[in-house]
N, C-alpha and C positions, 0 to 999 in steps of 0.2 A: 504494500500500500504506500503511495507517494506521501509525505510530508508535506502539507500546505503550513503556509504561512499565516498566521491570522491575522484576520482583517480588522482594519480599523473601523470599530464602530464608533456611533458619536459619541457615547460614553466615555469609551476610553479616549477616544482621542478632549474630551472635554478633560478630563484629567490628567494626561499629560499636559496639556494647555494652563492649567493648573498650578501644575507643581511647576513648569517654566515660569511663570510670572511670578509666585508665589513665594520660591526658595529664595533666589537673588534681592529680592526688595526684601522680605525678612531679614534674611543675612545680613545685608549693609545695613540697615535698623540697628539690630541689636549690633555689629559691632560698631558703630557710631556711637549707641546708648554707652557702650561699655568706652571704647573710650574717651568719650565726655567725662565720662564718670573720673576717670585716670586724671586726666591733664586739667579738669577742672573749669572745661568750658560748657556750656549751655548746648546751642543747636549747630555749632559750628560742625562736628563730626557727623552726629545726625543725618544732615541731610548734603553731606557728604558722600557716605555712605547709601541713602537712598538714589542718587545721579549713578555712584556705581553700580548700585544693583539694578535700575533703568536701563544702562547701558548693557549690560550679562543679560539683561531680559531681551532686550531689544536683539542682541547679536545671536542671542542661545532660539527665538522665536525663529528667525530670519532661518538658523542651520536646521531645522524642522522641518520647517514650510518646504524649502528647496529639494531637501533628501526627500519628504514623502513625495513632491510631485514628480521627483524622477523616478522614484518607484513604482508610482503610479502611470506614469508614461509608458514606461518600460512594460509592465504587466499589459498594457494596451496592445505593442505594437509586439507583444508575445503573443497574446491570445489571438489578435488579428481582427479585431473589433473592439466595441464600448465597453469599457469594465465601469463597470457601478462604483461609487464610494465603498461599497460595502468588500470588491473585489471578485465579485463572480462576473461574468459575459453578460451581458445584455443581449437577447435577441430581437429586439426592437432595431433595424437600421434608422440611422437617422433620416434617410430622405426616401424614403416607403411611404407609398400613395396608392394605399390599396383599397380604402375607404372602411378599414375594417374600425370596429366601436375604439374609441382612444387615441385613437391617431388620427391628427388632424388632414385635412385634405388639401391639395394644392391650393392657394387664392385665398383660405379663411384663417382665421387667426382668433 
């Protein structure tokens, strides 16, 4: 039996989405809190630390996005047709005019 890969559902993918934004702005929080607390300033480290963990957020979202769409692509132009978010084929082609129920017809919209 071949090993599939599992597919991103929106759950999951809602939760890695998640722990991406999530981790870095926490992290540079608290260590911002922590060392404020040290050197004896106010909001300066703070939100020093929140800019970094903005920017980890911003860079770590970005290497996400890219890697899933090219694996996504890839699964595509392997199957030889539409792969769903979900990762199975589609057999819906996109420009099928066959007037069958759900599929819209040439000219309507």
């Amino acid at each position: 039996m071949a090993e599939q890969r599992q597919s991103f559902g929106p759950g999951r993918v809602l939760a890695q989405v998640t722990i991406i934004v999530a981790l870095p702005l926490l992290g540079g929080v608290v260590a911002g809190l922590v060392i404020d607390g040290i050197t004896g300033t106010t909001p300066l480290f703070v939100v020093t630390g929140m800019a970094i963990g903005t920017l980890v957020t911003i860079l770590w979202l970005r290497t996400f996005i890219a890697t899933n769409a090219a694996r996504l692509r890839s699964e595509s132009s392997a199957a030889g047709g539409a792969v769903t978010p979900s990762g199975r084929e589609s057999n819906a082609s996109p420009g099928r005019d066959d007037g069958s129920p759900g599929q819209p017809t040439a000219g309507t919209r």
